[in-house]
C-alpha positions in Angstrom: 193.5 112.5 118.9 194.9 109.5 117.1 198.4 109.5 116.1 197.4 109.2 112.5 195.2 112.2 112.4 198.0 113.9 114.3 200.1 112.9 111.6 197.8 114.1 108.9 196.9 117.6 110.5 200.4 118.4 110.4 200.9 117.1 106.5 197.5 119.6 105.4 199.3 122.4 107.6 202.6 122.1 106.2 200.6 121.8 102.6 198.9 125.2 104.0 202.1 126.7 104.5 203.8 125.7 101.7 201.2 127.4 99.5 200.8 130.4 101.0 204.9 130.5 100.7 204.5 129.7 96.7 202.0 132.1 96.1 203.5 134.9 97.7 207.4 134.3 97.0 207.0 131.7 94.1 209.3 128.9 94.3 212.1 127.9 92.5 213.8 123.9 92.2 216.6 125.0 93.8 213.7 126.2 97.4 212.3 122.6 96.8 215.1 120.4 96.9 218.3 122.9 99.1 216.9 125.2 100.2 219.4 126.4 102.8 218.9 126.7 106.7 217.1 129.9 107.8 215.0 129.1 104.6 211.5 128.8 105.2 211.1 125.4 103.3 214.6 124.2 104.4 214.1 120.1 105.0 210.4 120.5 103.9 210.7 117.7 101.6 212.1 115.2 103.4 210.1 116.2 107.1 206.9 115.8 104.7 208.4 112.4 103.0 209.2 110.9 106.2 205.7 111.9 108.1 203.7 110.6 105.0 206.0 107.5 105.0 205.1 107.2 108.8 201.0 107.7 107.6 201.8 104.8 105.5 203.2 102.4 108.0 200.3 103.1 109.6 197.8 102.2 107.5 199.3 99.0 107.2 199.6 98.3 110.5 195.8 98.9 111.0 194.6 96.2 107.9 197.5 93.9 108.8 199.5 94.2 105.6 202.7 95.6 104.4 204.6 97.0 102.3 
């Protein structure tokens, strides 16, 4: 499997995840952005920023542009 659709199997899994967390506990800002360590979304955001900012590089890289 291809890094990229490594990278985007783990994106729709942590989407997966994050869903099943809202629906079932809800989530408030405060879960989004600090949610503390032990928390189940705790650096969520940015491990999801930085993956889909790594899916980006490579799509450039493959049509030779940037960004």
């Amino acid at each position: 499997m291809s890094e990229r659709q490594e990278i985007i199997n783990k994106l729709l899994e942590m989407q997966k995840k994050f869903m099943e967390y809202e629906h079932e506990n809800g989530v408030e800002p405060e879960d989004y952005w600090m949610a503390g360590e032990g928390h189940p979304l705790h650096n969520y955001r940015q491990e999801y920023n930085e993956l889909a900012m790594k899916l980006v590089d490579i799509a450039h890289a493959e049509k030779g542009s940037h960004r």
